[in-house]
C-alpha positions as CSV (number, residue, x, y, z in Angstrom):
1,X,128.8,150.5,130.4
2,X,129.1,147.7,132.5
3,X,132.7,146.5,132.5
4,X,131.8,143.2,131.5
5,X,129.5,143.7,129.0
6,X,132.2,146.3,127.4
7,X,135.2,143.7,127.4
8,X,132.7,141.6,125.6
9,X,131.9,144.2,123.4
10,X,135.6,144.7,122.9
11,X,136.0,141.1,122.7
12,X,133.9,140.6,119.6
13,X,135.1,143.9,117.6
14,X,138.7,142.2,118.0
15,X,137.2,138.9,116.6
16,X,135.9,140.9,113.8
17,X,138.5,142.7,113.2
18,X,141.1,139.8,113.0
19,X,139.2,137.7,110.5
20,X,138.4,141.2,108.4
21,X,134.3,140.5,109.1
22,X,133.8,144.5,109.5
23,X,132.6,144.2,106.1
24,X,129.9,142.1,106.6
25,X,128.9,143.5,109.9
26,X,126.5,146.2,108.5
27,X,123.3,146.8,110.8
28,X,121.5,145.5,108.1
29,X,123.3,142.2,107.9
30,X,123.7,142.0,111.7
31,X,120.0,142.6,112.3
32,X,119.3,139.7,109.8
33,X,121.7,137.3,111.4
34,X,120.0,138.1,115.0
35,X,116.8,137.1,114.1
36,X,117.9,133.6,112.4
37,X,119.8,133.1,116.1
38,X,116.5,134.0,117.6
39,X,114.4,131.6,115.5
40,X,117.2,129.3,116.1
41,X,116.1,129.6,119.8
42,X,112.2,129.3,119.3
43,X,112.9,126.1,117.1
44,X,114.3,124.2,120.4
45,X,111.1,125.3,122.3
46,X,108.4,124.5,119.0
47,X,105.6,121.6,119.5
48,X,106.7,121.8,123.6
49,X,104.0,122.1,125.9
50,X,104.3,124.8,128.8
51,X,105.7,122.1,131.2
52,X,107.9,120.5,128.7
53,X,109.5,123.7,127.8
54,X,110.0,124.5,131.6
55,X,111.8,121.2,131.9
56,X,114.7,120.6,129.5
57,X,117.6,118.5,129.9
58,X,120.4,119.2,130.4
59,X,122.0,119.1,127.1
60,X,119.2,120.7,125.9
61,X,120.1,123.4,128.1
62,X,123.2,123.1,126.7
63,X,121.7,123.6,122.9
64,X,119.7,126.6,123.8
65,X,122.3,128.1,126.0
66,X,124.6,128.0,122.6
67,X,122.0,129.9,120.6
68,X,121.2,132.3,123.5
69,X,124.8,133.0,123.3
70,X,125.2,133.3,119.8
71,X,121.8,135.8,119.8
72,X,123.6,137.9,122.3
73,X,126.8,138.3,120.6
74,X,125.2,139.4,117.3
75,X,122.8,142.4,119.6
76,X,126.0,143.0,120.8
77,X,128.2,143.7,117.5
78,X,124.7,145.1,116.2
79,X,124.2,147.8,119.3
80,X,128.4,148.4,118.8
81,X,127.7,149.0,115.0
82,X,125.2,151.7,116.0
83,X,126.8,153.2,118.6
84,X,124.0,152.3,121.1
85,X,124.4,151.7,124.7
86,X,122.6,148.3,125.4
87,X,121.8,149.2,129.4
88,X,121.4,152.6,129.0
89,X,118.7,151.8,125.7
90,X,117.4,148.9,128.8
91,X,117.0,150.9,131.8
92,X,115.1,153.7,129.5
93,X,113.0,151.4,128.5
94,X,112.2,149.5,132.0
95,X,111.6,152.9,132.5
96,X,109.0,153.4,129.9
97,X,107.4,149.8,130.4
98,X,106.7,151.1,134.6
99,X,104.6,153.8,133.2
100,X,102.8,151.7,130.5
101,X,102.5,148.8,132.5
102,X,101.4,150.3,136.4
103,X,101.3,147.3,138.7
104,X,97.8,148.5,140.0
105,X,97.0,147.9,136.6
106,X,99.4,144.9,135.1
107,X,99.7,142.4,138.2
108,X,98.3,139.1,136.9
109,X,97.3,140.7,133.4
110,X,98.7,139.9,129.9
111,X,97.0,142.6,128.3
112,X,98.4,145.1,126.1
113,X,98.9,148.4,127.8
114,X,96.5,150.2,125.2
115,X,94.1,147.7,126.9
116,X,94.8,148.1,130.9
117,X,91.6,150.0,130.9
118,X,89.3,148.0,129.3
């Protein structure tokens, strides 16, 4: 694992650890708690057009910086839960997204793979 993502990793379990939050770290829980930090993200970008949201100020930045952050740690303590390596589980599926989505047939094209050959 990469060294930086594991002192992270390490990093967090300590945090846990000291303020006895193991028991409330269950996947379940930890799964939940990632997807409120992800709407949490969405809300900063809702009602935005395109340009807007490719334009934010800086303390907006700032806001949605915090809640990438906080999304992050919880996948982290959630992959750490269930023993799963994060960039192993990300180059397999890079991997598997090549395959599904060839460039000959992806470039330029937002369709699903089950629809490349439409």
């Amino acid at each position: 694992m990469n060294s930086e993502l594991g002192n992270l990793k390490q990093q967090l379990s300590i945090f846990a650890k000291d303020r006895d939050w193991d028991q409330f770290h269950s996947p379940k829980n930890l799964s939940m708690a990632l997807s409120v930090e992800v709407s949490e993200i969405v809300e900063h970008f809702q009602w935005l057009t395109e340009e807007q949201s490719e334009n934010l100020s800086n303390a907006k930045l700032a806001e949605v910086g915090t809640e990438l952050a906080d999304a992050l740690i919880y996948l982290i303590r959630l992959a750490d839960k269930l023993d799963i390596n994060l960039l192993e589980s990300a180059k397999r599926k890079i991997e598997i997204n090549e395959r599904k989505y060839p460039v000959e047939k992806a470039k330029g094209n937002s369709k699903k793979y089950t629809e490349l050959d439409e």
